[in-house]
N, C-alpha and C positions, 0 to 999 in steps of 0.2 A: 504494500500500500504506500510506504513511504517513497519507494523509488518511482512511481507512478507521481505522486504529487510532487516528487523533486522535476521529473520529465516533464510534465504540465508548465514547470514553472522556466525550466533552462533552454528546453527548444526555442519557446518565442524569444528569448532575450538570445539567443544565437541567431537563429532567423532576423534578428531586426540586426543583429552587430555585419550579419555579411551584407543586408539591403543596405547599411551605413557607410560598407567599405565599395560596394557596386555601385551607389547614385552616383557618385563623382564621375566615375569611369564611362557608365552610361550615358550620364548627358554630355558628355566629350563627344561623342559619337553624332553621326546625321541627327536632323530633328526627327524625320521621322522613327528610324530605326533604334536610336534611343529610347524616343518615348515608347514603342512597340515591346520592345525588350524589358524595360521596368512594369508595365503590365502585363504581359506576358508572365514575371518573378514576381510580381505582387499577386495577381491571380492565382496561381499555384499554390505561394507561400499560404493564402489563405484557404484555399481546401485543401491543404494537409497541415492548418488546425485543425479542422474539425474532428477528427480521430484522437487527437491531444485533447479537446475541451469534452469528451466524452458523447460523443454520438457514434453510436455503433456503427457497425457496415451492415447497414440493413440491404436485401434485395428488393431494389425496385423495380418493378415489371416494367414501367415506360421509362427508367432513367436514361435508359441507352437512346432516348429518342433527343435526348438534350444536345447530342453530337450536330440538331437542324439549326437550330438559334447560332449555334455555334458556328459553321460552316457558313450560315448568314453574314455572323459578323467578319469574320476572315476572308470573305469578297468584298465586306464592303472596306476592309482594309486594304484589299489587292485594288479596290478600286480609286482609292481615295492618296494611294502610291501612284499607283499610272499617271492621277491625274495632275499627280504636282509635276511629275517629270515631265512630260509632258502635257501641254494645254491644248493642245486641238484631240484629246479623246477625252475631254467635258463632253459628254450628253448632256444634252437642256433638262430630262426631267432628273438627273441622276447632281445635275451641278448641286442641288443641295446637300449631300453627303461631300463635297468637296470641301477640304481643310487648308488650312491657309500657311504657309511652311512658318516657322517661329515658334517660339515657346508655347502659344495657347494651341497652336495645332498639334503642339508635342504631348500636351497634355490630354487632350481630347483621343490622342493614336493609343497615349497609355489606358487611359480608362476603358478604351473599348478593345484592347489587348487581356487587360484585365478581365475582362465577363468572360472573354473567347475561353480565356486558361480555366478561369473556375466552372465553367459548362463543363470542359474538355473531361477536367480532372473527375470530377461531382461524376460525368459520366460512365467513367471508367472503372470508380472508387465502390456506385453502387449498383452499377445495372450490372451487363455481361460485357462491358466495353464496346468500342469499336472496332 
């Protein structure tokens, strides 16, 4: 029990000491592939708490369907890359998923890195995987 509540308590503060020593290096990197890459390692880091904060691995019969939202958003990141590199493969109805290269569109690439990873992972963790 005690090595259980010592593990609860040291993964997260390890997990955040290597996110601590990676953001530097990360945002060195392109804006977008930076930002893609700290969500990408944020989203994961956080479904594999969930097995540390005590939620079982339960089977769930549709989890494995979570791999749709996901693969959603991983176009719309493939999409939202194309479209900074280059600007004549703007679609008009799709220009609105388009990001703006700089810090807020590095930001915007991480958080939607982040769902893709915690879908991916979540999916993996409790359905049959992919």
């Amino acid at each position: 029990m005690f090595l259980r509540k010592l593990t609860v308590i040291l993964v997260p503060l390890g997990m955040l000491l290597l996110l601590c020593l990676l953001l530097p290096l990360l945002f060195s990197l392109n804006w977008f592939f930076g930002g893609l890459l700290i969500g990408l390692l944020l989203g994961t880091l956080l479904s594999l708490l969930l097995p540390l904060a005590g939620a079982t691995r339960l089977r769930e019969p549709f989890a494995w369907l979570l791999w749709v939202p996901a693969a959603v958003i991983l176009l719309i990141l493939l999409y939202q890359y194309l479209a900074s590199v280059s600007p004549s493969l703007q679609i008009p109805v799709l220009r609105l998923l388009a990001v703006q290269p700089g810090s807020s569109g590095s930001w915007i690439v991480a958080i939607e890195g982040a769902f893709a990873a915690y879908l991916l992972a979540f999916s993996i963790r409790t359905g049959r995987g992919i």
